[in-house]
N, C-alpha and C positions, 0 to 999 in steps of 0.2 A: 457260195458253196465251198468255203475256202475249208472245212472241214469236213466234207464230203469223206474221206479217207477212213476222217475217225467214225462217223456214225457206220460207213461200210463194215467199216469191225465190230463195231457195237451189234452190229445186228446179226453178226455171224454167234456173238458171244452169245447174245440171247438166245439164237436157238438152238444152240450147244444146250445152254441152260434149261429150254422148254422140255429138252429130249430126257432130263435126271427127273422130268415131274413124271414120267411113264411108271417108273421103280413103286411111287407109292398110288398110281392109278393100279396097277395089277395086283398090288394087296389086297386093296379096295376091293376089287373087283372078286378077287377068290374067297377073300370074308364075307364079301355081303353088308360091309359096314357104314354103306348108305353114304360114302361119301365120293362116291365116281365119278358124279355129275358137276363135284367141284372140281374135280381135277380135267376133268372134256374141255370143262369152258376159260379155264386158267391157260391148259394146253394149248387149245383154238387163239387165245388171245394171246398168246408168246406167240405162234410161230406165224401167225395172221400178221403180229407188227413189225418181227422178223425180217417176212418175208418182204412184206412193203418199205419197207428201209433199205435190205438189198437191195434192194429192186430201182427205188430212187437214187441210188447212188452207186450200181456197179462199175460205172465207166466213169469214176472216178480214184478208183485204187491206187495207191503209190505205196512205197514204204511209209512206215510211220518216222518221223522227225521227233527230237527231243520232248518238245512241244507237245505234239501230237499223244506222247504217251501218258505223258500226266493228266491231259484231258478225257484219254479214253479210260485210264484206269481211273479217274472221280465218277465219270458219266455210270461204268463199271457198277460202282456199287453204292450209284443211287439210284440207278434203274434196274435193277435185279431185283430190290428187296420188294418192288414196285409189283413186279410178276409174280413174286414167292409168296407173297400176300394173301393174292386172291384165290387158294386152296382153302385158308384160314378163314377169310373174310365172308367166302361163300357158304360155306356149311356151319360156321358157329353165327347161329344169329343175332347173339349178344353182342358178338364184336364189330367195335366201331373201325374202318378204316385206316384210323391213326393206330389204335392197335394193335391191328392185324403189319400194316408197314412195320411198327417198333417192333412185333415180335421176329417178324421176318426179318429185318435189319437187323435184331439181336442175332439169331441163328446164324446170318450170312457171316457176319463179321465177326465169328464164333464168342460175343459175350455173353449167353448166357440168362440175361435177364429177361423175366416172363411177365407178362399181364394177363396171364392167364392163371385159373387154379381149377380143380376137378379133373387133373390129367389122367387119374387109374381109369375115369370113366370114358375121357375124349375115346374116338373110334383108333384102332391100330394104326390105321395109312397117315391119321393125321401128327400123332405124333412122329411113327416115320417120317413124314416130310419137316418135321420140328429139328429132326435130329442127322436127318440128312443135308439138311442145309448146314450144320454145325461142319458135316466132315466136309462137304464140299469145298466150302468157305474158311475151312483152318487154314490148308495150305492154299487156297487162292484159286478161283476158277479163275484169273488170270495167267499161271503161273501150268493149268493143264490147256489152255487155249494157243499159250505162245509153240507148242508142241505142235499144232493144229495152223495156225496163222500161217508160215513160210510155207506150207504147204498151197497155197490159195496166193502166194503171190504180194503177201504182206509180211515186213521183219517184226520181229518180236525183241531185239532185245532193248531198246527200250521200255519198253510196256515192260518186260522182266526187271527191270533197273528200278523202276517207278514203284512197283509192286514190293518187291525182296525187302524185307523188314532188315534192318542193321547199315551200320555208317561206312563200313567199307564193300559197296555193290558192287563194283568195279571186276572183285574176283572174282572168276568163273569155274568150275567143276569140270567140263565138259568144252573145246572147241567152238562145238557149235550151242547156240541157247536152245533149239530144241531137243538137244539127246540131254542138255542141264534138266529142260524141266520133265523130259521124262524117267529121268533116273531119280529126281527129288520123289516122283507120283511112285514109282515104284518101291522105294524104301517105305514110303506113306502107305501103300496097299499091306504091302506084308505087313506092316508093324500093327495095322490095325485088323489082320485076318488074325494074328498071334493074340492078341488082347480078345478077340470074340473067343476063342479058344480057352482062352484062360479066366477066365467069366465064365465059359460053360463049366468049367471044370470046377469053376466053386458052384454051382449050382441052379446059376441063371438061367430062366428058358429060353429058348433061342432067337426070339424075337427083342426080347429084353438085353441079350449080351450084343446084340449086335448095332442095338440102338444104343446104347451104351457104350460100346463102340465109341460108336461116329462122335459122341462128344466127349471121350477121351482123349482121342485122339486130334480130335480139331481142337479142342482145349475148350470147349464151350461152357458146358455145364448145363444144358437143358436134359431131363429129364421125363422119364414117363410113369412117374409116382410125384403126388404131392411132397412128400417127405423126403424126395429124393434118395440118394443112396442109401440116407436112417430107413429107410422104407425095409430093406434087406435085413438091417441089423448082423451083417457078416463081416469078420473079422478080414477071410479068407477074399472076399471081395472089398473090402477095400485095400490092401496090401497089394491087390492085381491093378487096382485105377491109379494109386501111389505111384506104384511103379511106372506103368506104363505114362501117367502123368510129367514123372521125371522125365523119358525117354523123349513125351514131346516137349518138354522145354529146351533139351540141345539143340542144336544147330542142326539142321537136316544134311546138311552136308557133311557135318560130320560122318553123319550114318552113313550117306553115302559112299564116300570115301574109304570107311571102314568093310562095307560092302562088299564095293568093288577090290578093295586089297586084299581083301578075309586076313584082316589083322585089327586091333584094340591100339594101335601104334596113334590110329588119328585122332581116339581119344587121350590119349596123353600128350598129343603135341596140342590139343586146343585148347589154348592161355583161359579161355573163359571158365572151364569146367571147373579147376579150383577152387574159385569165388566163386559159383553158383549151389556146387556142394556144401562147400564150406559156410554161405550163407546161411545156407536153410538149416544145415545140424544146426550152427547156433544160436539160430531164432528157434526151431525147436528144443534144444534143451530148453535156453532160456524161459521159455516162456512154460513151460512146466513148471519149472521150479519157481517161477514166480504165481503158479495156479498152486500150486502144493503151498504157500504161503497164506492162502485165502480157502485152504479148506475146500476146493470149486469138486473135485474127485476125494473117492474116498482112499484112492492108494496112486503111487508113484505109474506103474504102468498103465493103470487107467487115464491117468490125465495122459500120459506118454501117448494113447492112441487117440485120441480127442484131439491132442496138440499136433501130431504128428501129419496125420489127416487133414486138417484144418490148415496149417499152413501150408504144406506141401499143393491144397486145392486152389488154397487165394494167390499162393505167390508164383506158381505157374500160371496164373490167371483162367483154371477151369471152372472153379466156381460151385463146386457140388458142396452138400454138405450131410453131414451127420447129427447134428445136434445146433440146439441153438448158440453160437458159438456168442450172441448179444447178450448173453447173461452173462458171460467172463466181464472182471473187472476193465473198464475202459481202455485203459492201458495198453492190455493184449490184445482187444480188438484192433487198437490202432497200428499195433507193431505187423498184425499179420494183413488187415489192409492195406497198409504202405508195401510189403515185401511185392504184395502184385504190380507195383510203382517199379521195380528195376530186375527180379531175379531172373526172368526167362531168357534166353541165351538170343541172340539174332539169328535169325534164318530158323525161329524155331516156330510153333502155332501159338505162340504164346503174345500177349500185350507190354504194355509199359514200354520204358526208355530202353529194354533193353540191359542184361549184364555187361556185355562190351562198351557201352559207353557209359555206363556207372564204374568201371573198372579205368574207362579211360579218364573219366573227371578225376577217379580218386588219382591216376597219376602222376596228371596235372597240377591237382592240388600239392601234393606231395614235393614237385616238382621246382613249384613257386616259392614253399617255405625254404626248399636247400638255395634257393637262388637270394631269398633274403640274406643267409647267412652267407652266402657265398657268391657276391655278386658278378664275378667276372668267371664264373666256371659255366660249362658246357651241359648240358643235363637234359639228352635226348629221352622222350618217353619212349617205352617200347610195350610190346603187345606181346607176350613168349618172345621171340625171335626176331618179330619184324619191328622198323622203327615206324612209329605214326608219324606221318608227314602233321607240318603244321594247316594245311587243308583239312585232314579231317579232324583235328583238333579244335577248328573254328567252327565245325559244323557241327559237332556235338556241344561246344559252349554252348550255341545259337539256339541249338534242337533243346537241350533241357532249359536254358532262359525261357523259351515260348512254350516251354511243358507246363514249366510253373504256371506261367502268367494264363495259360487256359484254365488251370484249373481252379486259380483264384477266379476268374471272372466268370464260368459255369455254375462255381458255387456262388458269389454274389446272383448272379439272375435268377438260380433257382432260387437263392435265398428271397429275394426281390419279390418273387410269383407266389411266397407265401408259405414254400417250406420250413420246418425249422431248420438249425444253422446245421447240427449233426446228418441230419439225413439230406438234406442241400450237398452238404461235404463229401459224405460218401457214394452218394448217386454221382457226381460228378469225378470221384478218384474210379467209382468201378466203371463206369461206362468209359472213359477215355480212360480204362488200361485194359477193356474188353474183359474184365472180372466179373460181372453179373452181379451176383448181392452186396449189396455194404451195408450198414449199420440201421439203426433206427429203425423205421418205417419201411425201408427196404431192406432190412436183413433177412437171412431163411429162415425165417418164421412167416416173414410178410412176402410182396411181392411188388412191381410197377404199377399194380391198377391202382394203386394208390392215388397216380401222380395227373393233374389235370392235362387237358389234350396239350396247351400250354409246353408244361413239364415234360411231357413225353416227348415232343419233339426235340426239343430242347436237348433231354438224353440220347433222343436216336442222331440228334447232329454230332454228339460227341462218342456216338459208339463207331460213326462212319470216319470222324478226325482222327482217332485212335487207331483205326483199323489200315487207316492211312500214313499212319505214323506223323499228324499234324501239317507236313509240310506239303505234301501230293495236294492235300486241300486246298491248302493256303495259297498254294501260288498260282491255282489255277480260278481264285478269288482276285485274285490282283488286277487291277483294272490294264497294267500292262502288262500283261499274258496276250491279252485280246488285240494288243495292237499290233500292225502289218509289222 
């Protein structure tokens, strides 16, 4: 029982988690939408295994060790998507298993991709719990647990360490890790009651903006319209998801900090927001003007909002869409797939490597050519203000070398199972960067049932790598992790 400590956690987490499936039982339940009896027994079976876990292992609690938390945070979120399932799995009786897991792994790990289609029809509660899992899962039921954890006699900040997306985790917000992660949960609440507010105010009914919401904000992109956000056809609403889309690709800390100052001071001191702005204007012009060359729109502002939308969705890695963006010439598909590959800021809901460490390769790169021409000169990288130690300089070479080589070898295996090579590619860039649609066979036109049980797994192991930031994975794969 030499990890007695971590399952003890695990099972507290889980019925942290069993307690958010009540929100779409009481829907159910005041609708009449015939789906309560999935949520009873979903319920019964989270806090049933819970509670038997507890129970096997309370007199075994310590602090968690280094160790300890990368194993809880894996276990985390491949056994949650386990429970989140059987809502799904129970009341739609076409879905198998595996796709009720892939969808619920989607949702958790807020990417976005669906196996599902007829959502105007599904029951209310059930897409609630689709899109509840999106907000849950944006910022991390890890990251509202460690809040919870030191209270019971367990430390949290490794499991927060493990969890916190970006290469310098080390910095903390807050003394202690639970007033961090409840001031992260708080900027996260408000910012997502302002966005349901502002969805109603373009129009949206209230169940609609609030579900819309939750995958705004966790950066998900699941949706309760087939056509997703084209479903609205509103200018007014999508300039509201844009926005708030932006907001959560920052740094949460940022927010916080801003917050807590009531000053814009911490956005102008975070090195990242340059390059992340700066990106996206000019893949958004760019790639207008390169649609305006192909006649794709009939005038300059119309592609402007197609274009604008469209990358702002894929390169935060939320995933909605308005149009079929797979009719654009190849090119532009590929430019705004990739941007979900680096632009969202760390410590934001978003996927990829990360802008901080795209920011730090570029200055690395940068770095080496002046050392070519200058080989006995000094040429410290820095980040705004601070200097990057060469530690985390090694661990971001390290992190994007093993980005690459995933997603080479994701795409060979799906290619391998019988994909073709396009939609192999882009199921394996959107799923390990938590984007949801990519190209081909999985673009927003199409959807994951495409992909054999096979395939699907395959994507749900890379939606969980990604969500993980590759490495939380990997090392708790290594055959010495396990050993004394």
């Amino acid at each position: 029982m030499r990890h007695a400590q971590v399952l003890n956690a695990l099972a507290i987490i889980v019925g942290i988690f069993a307690l958010t499936m009540f929100a779409p039982l009481a829907i159910s339940a005041y609708y009449r939408d015939g789906a309560e009896g999935a949520y009873d027994l979903a319920i019964l079976l989270a806090l049933g295994s819970a509670l038997a876990l507890w129970l096997a292992t309370r007199r075994k609690r310590r602090d968690l060790t280094v160790r300890d938390g990368f194993l809880l945070v894996t276990l985390t979120w491949v056994v949650l998507p386990f429970f989140a399932a059987f809502p799904l799995y129970l009341h739609i009786e076409e879905l198998s298993f595996t796709d009720a897991y892939f969808e619920a792994a989607s949702g958790l790990t807020a990417t976005g991709a669906t196996v599902l289609s007829g959502l105007d029809d599904l029951p209310l509660s059930i897409n609630f719990w689709r899109m509840q899992l999106h907000w849950v899962g944006g910022m991390g039921i890890i990251v509202l647990a460690v809040a919870i954890l030191p209270l019971l006699g367990i430390g949290g900040r490794q499991l927060f360490r493990a969890e916190t997306p970006g290469p310098m985790k080390e910095s903390a917000l807050t003394p202690r890790i639970a007033e961090t992660a409840k001031g992260l949960w708080t900027v996260y609440v408000l910012l997502t009651v302002l966005c349901v507010l502002a969805l109603r105010w373009c129009g949206m009914d209230v169940w609609d903006a609030v579900m819309h919401a939750f995958s705004i904000m966790g950066l998900g992109g699941f949706s309760s319209k087939d056509a997703s956000l084209g479903h609205f056809n509103s200018l007014p609403v999508e300039l509201v998801a844009m926005g708030f889309a932006l907001l959560s690709g920052i740094n949460f800390a940022t927010h916080f900090m801003a917050l807590r100052g009531r000053s814009l001071r911490p956005y102008l001191a975070d090195a990242e927001l340059p390059f992340y702005l700066g990106a996206l204007a000019v893949s958004i012009l760019g790639i207008t003007l390169y649609l305006q060359g192909f006649d794709a729109y009939p005038d300059f502002l119309t592609a402007l909002r197609y274009v604008a939308f469209h990358s702002i969705s894929l390169a935060t890695s939320l995933g909605f869409a308005t149009t079929d963006y797979t009719m654009w010439p190849l090119f532009a598909q590929l430019w705004i797939l990739f941007l979900g590959s680096f632009i969202a800021c760390s410590g934001s809901t978003g996927g990829g490597i990360k802008m901080m460490r795209a920011v730090i390769l570029y200055k690395q790169v940068y770095r080496e050519l002046l050392r070519a021409m200058h080989p006995t000169a000094v040429w410290p990288v820095r980040l705004g203000r601070r200097l990057v130690p060469d530690s985390v300089l090694h661990a971001v070479l390290a992190f994007s070398f093993i980005y690459m080589v995933t997603i080479v070898v994701l795409t060979l295996v799906l290619a391998a199972s019988g994909l073709p090579v396009v939609t192999a590619f882009s199921a394996a860039v959107a799923c390990l960067n938590n984007t949801g649609p990519g190209l081909d066979a999985v673009g927003p036109a199409h959807n994951y049932a495409v992909l054999s049980d096979f395939q699907t797994w395959v994507c749900t192991f890379a939606m969980v790598l990604g969500r993980l930031e590759i490495f939380t994975l990997l090392v708790v794969l290594m055959p010495a992790f396990w050993r004394k």
